[in-house]
N, CA, C and O atoms as a Tripos MOL2 file, in Angstrom:
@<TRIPOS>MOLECULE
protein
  292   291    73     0     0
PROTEIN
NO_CHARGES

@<TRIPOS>ATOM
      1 N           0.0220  -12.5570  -29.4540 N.3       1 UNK1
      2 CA         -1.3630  -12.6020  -29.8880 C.3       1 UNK1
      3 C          -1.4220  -12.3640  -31.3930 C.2       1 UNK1
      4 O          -0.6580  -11.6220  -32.0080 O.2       1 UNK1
      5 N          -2.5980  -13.2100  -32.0080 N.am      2 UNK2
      6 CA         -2.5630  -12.5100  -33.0130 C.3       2 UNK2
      7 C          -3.1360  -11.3900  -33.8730 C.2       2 UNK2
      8 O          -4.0490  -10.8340  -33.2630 O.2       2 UNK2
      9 N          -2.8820  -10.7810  -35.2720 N.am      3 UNK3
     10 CA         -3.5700   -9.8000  -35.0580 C.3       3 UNK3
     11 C          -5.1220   -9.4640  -35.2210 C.2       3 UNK3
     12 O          -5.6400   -8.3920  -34.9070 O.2       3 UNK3
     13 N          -5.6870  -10.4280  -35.6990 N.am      4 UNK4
     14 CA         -7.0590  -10.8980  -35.5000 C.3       4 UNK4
     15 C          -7.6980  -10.2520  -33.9340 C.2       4 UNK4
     16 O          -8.5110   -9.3480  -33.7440 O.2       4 UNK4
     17 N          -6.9410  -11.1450  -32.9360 N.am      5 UNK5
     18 CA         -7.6450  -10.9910  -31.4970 C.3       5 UNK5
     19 C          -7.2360   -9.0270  -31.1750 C.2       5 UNK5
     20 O          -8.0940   -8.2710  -30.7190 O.2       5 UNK5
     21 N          -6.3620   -8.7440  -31.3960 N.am      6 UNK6
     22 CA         -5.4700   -7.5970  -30.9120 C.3       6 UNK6
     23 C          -7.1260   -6.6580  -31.8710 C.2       6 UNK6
     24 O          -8.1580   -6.4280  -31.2410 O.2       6 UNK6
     25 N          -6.9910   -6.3580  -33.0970 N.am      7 UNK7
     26 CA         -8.1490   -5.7710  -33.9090 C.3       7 UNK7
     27 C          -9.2560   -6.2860  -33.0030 C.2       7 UNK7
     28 O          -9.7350   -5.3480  -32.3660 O.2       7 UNK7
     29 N          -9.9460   -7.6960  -32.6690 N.am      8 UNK8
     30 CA        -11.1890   -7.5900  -32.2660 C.3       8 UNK8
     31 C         -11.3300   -6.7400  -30.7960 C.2       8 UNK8
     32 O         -12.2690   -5.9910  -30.5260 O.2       8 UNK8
     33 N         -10.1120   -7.0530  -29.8690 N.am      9 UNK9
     34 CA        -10.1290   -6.1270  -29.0140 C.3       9 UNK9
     35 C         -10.3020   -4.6460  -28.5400 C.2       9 UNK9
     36 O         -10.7920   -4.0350  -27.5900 O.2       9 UNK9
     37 N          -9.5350   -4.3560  -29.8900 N.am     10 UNK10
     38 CA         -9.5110   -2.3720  -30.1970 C.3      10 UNK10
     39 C         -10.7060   -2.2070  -30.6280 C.2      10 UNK10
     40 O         -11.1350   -1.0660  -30.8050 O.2      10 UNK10
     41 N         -11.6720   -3.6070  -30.9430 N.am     11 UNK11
     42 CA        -12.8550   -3.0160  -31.7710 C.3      11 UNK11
     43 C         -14.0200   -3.0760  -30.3520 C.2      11 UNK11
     44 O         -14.8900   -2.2100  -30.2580 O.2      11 UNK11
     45 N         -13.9380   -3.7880  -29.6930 N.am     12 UNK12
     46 CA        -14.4820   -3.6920  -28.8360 C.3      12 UNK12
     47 C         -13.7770   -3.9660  -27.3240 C.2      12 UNK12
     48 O         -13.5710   -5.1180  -26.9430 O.2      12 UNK12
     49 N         -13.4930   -3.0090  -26.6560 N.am     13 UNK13
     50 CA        -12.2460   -3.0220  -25.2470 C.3      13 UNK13
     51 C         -13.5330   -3.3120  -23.9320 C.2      13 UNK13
     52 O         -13.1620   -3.1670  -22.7670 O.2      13 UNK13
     53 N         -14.9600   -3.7010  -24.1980 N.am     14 UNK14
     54 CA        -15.8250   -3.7460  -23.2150 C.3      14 UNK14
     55 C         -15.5280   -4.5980  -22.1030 C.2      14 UNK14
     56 O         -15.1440   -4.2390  -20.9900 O.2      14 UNK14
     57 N         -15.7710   -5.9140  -22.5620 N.am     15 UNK15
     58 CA        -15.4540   -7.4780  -22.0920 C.3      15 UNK15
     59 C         -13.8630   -7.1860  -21.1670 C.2      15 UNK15
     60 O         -13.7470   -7.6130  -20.0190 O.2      15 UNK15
     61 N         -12.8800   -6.5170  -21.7700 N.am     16 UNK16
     62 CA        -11.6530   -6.5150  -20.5660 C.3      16 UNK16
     63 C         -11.9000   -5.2090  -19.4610 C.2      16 UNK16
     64 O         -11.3210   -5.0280  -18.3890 O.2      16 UNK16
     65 N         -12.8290   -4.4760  -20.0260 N.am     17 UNK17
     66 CA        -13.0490   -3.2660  -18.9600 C.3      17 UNK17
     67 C         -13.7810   -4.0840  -17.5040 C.2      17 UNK17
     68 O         -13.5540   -3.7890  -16.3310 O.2      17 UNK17
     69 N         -14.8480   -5.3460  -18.0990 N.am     18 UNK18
     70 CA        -15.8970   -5.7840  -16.6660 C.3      18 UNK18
     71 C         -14.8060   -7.1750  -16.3860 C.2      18 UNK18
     72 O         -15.0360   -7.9650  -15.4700 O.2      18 UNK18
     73 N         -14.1130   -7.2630  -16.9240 N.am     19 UNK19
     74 CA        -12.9060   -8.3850  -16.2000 C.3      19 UNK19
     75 C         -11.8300   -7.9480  -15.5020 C.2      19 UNK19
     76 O         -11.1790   -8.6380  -14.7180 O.2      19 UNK19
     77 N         -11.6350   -6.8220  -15.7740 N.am     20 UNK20
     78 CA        -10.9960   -6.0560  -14.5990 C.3      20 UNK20
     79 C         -12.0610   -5.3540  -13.5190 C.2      20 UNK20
     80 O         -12.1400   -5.9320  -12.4350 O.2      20 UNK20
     81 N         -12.4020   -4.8660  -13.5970 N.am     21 UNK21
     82 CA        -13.2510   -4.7260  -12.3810 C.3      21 UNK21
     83 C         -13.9240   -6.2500  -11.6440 C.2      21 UNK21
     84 O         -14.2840   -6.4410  -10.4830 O.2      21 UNK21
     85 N         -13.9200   -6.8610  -12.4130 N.am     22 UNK22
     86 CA        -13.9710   -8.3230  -11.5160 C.3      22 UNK22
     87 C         -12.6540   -8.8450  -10.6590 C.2      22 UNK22
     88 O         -12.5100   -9.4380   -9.5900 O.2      22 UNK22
     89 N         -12.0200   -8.4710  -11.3820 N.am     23 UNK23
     90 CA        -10.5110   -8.8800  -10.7300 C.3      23 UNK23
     91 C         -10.2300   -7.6860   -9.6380 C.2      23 UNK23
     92 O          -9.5960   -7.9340   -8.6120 O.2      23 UNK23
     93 N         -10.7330   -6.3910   -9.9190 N.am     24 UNK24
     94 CA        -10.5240   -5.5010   -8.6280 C.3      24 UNK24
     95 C         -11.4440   -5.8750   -7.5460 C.2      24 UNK24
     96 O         -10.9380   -5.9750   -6.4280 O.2      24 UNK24
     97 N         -13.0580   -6.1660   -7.7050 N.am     25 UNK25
     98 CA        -13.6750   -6.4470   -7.1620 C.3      25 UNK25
     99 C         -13.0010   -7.9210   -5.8130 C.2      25 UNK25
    100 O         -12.7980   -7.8960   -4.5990 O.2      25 UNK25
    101 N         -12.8450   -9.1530   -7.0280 N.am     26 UNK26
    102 CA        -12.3390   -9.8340   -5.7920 C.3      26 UNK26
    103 C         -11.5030   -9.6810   -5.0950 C.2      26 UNK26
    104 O         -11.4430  -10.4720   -4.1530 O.2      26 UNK26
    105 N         -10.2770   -8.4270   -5.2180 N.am     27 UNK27
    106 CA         -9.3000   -8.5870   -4.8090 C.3      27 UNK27
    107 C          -9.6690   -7.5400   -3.7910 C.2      27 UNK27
    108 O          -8.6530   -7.2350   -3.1660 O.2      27 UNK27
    109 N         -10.2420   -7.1780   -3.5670 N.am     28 UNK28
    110 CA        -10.6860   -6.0420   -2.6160 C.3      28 UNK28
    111 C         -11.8720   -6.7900   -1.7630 C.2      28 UNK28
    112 O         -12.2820   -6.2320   -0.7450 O.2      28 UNK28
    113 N         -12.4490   -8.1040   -2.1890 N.am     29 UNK29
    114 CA        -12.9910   -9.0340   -1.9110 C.3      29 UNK29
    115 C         -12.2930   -9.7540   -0.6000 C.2      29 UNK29
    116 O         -12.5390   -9.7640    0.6060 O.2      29 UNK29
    117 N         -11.3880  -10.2980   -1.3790 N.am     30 UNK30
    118 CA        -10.5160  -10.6960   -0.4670 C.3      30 UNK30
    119 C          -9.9130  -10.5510    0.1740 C.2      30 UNK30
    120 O          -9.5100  -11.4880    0.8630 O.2      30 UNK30
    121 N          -9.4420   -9.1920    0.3590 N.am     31 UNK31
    122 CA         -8.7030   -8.2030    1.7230 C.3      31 UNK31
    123 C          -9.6280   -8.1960    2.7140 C.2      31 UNK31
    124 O          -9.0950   -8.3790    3.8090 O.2      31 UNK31
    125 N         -11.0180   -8.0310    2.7710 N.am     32 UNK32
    126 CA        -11.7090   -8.0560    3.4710 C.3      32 UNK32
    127 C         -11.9870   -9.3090    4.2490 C.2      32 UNK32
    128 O         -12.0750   -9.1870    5.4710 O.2      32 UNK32
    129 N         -12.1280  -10.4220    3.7460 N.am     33 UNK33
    130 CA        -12.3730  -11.5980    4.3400 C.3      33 UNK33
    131 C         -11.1530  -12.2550    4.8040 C.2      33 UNK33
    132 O         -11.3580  -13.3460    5.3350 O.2      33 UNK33
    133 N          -9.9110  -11.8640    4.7400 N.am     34 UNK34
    134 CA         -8.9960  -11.7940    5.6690 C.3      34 UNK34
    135 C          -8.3020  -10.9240    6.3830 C.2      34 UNK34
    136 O          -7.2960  -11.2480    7.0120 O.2      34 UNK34
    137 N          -8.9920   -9.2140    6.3320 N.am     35 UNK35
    138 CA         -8.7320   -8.7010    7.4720 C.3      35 UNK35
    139 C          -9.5720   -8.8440    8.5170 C.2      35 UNK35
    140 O          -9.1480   -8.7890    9.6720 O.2      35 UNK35
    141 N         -10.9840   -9.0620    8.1980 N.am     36 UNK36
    142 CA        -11.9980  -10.2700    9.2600 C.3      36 UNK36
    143 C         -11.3490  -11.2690   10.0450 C.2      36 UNK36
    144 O         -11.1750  -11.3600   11.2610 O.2      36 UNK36
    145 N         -10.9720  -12.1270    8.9150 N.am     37 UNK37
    146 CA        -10.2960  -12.9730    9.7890 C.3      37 UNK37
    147 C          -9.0140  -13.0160   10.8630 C.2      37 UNK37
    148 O          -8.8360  -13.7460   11.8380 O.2      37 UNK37
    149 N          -8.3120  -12.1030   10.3810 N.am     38 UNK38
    150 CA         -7.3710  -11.8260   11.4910 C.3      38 UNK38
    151 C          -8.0850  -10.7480   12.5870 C.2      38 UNK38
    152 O          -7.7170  -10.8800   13.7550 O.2      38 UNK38
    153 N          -8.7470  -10.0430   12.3920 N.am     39 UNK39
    154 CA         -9.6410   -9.2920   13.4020 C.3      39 UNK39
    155 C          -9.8660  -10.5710   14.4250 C.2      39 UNK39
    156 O          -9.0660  -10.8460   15.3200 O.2      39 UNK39
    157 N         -10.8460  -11.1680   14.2070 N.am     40 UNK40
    158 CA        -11.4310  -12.4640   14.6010 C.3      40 UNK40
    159 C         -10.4350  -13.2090   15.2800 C.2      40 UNK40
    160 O         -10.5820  -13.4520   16.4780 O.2      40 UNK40
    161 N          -9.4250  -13.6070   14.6480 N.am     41 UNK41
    162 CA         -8.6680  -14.3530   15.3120 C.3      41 UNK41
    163 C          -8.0990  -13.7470   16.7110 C.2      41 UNK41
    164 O          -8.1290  -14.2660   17.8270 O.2      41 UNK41
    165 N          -7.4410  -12.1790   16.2100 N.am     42 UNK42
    166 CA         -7.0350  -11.4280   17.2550 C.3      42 UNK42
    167 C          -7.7150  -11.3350   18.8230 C.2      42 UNK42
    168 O          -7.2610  -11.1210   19.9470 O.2      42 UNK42
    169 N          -8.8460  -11.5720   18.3410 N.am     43 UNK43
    170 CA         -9.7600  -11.2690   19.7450 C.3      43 UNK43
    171 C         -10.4270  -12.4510   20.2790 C.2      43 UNK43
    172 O         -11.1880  -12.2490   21.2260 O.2      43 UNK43
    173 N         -10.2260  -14.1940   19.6620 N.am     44 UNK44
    174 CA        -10.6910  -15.0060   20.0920 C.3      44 UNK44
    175 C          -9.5720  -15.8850   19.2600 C.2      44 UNK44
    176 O          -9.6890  -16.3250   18.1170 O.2      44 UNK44
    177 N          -8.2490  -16.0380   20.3260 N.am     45 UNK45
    178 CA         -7.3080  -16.7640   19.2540 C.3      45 UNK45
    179 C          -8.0100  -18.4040   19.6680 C.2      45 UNK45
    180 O          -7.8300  -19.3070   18.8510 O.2      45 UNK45
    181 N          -8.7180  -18.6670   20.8310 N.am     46 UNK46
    182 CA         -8.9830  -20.0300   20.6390 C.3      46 UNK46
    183 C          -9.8950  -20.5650   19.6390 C.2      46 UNK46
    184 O         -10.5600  -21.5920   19.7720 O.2      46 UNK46
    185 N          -9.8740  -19.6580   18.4500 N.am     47 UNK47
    186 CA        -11.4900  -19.9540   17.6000 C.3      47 UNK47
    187 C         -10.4940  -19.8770   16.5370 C.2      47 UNK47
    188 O         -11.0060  -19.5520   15.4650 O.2      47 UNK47
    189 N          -9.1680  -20.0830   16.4880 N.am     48 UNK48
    190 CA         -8.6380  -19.8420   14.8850 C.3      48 UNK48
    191 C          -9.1790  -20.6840   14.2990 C.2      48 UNK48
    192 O          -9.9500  -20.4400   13.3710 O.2      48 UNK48
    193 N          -8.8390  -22.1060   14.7930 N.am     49 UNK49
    194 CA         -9.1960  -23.4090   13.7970 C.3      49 UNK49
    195 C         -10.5920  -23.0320   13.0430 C.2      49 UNK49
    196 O         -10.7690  -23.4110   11.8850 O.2      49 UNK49
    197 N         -11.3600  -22.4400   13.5850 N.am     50 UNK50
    198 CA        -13.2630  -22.3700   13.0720 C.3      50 UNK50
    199 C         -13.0580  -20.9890   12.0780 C.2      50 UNK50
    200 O         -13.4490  -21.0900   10.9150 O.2      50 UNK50
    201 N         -12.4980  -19.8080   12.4940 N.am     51 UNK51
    202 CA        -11.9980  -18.7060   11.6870 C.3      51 UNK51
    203 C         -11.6450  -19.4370   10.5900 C.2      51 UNK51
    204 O         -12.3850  -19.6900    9.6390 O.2      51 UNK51
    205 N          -9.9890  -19.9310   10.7900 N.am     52 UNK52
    206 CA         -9.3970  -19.8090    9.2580 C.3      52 UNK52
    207 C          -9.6960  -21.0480    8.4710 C.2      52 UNK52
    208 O          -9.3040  -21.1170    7.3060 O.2      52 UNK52
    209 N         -10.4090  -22.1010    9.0630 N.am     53 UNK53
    210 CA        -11.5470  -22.7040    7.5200 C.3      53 UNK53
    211 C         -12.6010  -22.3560    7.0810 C.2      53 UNK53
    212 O         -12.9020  -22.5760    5.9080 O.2      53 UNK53
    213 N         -13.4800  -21.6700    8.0160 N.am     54 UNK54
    214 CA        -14.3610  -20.6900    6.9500 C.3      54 UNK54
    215 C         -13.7200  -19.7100    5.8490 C.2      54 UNK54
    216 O         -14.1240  -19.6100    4.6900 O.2      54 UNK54
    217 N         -12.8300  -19.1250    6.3250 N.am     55 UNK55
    218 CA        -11.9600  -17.8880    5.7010 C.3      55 UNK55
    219 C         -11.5040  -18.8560    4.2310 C.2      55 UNK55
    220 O         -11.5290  -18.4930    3.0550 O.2      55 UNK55
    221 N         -11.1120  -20.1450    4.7960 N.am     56 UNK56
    222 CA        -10.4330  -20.6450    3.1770 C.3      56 UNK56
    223 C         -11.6300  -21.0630    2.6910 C.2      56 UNK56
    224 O         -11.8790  -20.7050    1.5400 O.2      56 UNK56
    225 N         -12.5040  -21.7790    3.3020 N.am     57 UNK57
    226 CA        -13.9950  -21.8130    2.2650 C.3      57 UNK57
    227 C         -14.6600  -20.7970    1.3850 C.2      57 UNK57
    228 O         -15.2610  -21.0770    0.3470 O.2      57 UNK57
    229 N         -14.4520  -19.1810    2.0530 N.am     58 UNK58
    230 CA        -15.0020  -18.4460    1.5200 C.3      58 UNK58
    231 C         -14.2850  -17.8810    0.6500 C.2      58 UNK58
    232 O         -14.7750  -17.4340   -0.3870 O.2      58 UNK58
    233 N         -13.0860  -17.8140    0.9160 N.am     59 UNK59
    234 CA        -11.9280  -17.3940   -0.3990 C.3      59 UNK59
    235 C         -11.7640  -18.2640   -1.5550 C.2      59 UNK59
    236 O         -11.3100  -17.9870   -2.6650 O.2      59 UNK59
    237 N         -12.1970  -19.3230   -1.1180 N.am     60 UNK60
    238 CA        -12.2490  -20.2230   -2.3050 C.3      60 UNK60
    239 C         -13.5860  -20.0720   -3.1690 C.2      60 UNK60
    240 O         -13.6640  -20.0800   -4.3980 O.2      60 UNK60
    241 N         -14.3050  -19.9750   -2.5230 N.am     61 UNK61
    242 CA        -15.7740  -19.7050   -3.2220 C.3      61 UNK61
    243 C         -16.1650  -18.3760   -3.9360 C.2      61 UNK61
    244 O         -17.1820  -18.3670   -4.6300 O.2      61 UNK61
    245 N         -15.3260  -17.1360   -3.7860 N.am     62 UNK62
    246 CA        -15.3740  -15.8180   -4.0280 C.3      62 UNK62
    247 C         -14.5130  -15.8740   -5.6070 C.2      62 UNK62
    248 O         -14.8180  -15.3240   -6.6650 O.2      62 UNK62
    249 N         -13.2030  -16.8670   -5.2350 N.am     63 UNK63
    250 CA        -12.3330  -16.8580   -6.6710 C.3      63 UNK63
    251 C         -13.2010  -18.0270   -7.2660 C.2      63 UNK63
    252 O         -13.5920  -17.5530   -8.3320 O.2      63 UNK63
    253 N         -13.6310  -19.0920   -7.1740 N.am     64 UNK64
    254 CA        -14.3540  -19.1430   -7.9160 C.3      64 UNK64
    255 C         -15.3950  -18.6740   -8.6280 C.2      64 UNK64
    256 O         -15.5540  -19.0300   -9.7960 O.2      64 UNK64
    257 N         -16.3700  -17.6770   -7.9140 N.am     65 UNK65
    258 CA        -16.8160  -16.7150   -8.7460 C.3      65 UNK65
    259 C         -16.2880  -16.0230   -9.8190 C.2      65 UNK65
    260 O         -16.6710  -15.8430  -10.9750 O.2      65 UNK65
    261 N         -15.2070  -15.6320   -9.1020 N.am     66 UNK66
    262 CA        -14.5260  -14.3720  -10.0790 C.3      66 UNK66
    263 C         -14.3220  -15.4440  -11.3360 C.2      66 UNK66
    264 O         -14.7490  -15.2950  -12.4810 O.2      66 UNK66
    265 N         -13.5380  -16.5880  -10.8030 N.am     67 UNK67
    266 CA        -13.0140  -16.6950  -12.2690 C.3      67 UNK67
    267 C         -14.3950  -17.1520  -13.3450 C.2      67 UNK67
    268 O         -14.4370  -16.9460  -14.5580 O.2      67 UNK67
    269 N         -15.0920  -17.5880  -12.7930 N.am     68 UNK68
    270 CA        -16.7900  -17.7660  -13.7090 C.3      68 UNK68
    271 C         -16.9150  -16.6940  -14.6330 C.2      68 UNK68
    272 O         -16.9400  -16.6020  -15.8600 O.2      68 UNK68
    273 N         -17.0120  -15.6280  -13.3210 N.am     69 UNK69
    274 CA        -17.4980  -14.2490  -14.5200 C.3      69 UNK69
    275 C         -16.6360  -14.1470  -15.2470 C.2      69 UNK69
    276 O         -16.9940  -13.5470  -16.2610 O.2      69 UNK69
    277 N         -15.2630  -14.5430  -15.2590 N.am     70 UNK70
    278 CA        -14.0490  -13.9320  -16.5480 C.3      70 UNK70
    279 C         -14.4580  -14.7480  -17.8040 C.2      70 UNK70
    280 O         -14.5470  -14.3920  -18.9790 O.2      70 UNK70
    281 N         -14.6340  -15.6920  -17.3340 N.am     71 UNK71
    282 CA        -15.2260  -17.3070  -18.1120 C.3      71 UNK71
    283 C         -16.2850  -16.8840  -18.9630 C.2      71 UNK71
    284 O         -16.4290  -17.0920  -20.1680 O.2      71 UNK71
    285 N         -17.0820  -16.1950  -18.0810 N.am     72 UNK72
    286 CA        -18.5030  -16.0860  -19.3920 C.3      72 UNK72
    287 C         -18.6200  -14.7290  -19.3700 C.2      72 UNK72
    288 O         -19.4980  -14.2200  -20.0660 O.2      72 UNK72
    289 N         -18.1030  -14.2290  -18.8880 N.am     73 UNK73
    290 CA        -18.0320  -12.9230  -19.8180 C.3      73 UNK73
    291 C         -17.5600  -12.4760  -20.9630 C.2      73 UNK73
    292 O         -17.7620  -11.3090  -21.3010 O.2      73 UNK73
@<TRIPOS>BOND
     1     1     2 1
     2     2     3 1
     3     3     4 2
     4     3     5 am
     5     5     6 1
     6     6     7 1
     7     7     8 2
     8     7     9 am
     9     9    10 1
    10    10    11 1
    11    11    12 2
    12    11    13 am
    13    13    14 1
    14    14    15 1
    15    15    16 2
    16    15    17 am
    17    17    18 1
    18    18    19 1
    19    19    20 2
    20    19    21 am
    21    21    22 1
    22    22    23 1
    23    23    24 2
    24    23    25 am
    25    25    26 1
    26    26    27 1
    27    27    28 2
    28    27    29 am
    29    29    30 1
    30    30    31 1
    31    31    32 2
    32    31    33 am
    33    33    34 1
    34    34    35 1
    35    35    36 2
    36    35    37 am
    37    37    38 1
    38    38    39 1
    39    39    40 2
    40    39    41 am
    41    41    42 1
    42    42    43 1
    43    43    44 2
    44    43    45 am
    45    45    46 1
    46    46    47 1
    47    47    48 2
    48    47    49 am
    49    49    50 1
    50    50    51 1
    51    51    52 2
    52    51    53 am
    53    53    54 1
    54    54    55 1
    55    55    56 2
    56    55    57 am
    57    57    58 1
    58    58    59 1
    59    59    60 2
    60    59    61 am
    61    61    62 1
    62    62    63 1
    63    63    64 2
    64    63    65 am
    65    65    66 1
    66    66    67 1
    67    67    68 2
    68    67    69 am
    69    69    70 1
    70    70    71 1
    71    71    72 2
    72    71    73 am
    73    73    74 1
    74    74    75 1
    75    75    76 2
    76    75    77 am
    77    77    78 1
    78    78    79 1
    79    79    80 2
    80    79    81 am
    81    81    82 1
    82    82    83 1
    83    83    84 2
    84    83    85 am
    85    85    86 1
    86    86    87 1
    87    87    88 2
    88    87    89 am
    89    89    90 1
    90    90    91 1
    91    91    92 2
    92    91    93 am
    93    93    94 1
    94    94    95 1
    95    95    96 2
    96    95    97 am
    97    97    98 1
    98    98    99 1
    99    99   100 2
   100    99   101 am
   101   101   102 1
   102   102   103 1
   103   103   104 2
   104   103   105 am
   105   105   106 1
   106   106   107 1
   107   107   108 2
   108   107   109 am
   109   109   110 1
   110   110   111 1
   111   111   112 2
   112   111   113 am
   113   113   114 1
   114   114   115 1
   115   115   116 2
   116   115   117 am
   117   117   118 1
   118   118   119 1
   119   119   120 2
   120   119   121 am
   121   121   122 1
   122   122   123 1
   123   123   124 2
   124   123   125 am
   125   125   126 1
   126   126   127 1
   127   127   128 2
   128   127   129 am
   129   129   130 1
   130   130   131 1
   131   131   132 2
   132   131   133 am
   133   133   134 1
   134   134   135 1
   135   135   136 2
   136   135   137 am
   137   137   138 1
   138   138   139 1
   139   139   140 2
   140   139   141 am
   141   141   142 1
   142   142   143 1
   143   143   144 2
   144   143   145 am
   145   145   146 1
   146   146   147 1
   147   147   148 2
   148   147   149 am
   149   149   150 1
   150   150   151 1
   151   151   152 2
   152   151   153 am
   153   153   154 1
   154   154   155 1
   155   155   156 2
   156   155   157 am
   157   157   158 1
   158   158   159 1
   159   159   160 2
   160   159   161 am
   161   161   162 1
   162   162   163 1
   163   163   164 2
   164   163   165 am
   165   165   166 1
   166   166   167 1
   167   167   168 2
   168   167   169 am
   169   169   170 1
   170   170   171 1
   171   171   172 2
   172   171   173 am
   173   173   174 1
   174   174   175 1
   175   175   176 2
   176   175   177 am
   177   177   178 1
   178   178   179 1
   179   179   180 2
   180   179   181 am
   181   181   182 1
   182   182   183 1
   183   183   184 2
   184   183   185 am
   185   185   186 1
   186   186   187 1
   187   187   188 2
   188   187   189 am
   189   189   190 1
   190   190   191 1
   191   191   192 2
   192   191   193 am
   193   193   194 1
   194   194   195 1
   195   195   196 2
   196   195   197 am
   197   197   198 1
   198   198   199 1
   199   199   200 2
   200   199   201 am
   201   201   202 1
   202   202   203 1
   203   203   204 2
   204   203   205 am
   205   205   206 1
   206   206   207 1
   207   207   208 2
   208   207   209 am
   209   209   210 1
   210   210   211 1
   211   211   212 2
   212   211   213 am
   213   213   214 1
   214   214   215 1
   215   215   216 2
   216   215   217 am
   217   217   218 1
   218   218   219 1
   219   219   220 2
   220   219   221 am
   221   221   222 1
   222   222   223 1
   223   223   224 2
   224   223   225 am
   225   225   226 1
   226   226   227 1
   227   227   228 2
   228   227   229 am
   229   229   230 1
   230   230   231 1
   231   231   232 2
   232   231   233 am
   233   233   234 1
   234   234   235 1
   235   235   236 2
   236   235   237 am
   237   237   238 1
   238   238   239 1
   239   239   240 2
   240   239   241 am
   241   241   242 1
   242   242   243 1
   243   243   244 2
   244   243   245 am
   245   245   246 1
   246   246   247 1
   247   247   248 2
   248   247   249 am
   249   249   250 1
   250   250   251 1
   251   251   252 2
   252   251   253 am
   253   253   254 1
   254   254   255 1
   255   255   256 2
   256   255   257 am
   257   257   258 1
   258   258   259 1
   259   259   260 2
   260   259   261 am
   261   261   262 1
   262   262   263 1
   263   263   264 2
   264   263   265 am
   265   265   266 1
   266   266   267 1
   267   267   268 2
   268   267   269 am
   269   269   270 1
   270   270   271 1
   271   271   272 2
   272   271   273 am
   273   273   274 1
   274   274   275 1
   275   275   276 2
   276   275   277 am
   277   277   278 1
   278   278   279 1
   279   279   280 2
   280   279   281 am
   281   281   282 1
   282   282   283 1
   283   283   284 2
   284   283   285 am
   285   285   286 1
   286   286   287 1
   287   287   288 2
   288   287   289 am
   289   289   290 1
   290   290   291 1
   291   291   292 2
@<TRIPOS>SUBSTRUCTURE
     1 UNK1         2 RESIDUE 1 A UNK
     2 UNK2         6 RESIDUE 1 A UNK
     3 UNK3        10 RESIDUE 1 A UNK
     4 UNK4        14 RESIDUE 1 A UNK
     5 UNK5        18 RESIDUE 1 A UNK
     6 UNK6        22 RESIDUE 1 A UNK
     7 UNK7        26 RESIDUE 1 A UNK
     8 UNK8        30 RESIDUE 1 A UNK
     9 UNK9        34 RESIDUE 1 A UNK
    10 UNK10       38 RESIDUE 1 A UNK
    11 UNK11       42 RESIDUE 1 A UNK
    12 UNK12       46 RESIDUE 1 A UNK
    13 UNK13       50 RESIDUE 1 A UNK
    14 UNK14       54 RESIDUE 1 A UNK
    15 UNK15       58 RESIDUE 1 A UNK
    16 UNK16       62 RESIDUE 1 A UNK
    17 UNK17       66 RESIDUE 1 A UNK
    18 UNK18       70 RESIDUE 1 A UNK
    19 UNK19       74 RESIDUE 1 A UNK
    20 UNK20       78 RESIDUE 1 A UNK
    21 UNK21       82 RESIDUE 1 A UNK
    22 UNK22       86 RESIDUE 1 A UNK
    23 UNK23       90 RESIDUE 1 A UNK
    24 UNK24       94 RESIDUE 1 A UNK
    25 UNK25       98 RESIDUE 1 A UNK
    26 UNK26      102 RESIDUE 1 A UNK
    27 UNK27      106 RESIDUE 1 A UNK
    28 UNK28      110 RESIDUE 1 A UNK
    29 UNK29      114 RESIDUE 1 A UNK
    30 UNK30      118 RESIDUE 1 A UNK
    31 UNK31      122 RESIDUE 1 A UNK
    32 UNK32      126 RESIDUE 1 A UNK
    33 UNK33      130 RESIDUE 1 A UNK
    34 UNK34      134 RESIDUE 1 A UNK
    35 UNK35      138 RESIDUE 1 A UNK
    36 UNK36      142 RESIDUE 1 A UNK
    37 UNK37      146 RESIDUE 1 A UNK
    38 UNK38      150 RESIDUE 1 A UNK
    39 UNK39      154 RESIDUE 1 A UNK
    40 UNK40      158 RESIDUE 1 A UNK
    41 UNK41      162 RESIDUE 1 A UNK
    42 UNK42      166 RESIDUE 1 A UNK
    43 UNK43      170 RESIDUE 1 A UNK
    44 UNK44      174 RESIDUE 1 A UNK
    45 UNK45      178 RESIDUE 1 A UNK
    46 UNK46      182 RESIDUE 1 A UNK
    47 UNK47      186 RESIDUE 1 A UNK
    48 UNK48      190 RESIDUE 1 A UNK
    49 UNK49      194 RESIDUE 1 A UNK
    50 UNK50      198 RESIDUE 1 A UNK
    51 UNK51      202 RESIDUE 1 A UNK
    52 UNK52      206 RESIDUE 1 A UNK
    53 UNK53      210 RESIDUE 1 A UNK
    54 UNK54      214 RESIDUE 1 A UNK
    55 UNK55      218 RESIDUE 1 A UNK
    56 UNK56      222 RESIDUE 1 A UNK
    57 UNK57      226 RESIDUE 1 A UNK
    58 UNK58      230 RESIDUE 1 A UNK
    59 UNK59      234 RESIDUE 1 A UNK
    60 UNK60      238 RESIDUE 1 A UNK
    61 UNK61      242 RESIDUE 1 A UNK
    62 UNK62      246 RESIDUE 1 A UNK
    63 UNK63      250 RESIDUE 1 A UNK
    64 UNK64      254 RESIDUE 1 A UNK
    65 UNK65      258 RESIDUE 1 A UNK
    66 UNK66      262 RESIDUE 1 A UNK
    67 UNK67      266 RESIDUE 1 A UNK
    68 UNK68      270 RESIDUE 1 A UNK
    69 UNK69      274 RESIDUE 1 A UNK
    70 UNK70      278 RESIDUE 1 A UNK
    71 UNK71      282 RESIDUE 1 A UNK
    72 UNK72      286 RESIDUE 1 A UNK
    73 UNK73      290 RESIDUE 1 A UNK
């Protein structure tokens, strides 16, 4: 990096403080919507197929969030 970005950073550390918590957020995001889904599956394995494409729809739609907010934040 150079030292331009490294200085604007130390001058203001805000912007990587709410991009990590975005990145904890989804990732704690996403444990959830696939320990659902294996819950789910566990107890109605004839419903995987309907489980695990919602599960990839919604994991896909959650990281796309995340990465938005990194984007414009």
């Amino acid at each position: 990096m150079s030292l331009a970005i490294v200085q604007e950073v130390a001058a203001n550390p805000m912007p990587l403080v709410g991009a990590g918590l975005i990145v904890i957020g989804a990732g704690i995001g996403l444990g959830q919507i696939g320990r659902g889904a294996m819950e789910g599956i566990a107890r109605q394995p004839e419903a995987s197929n309907k489980i695990q494409t919602a599960m990839i729809i919604i994991a896909a739609l959650l990281e796309g969030l995340a990465f938005a907010a990194i984007f414009l934040g």
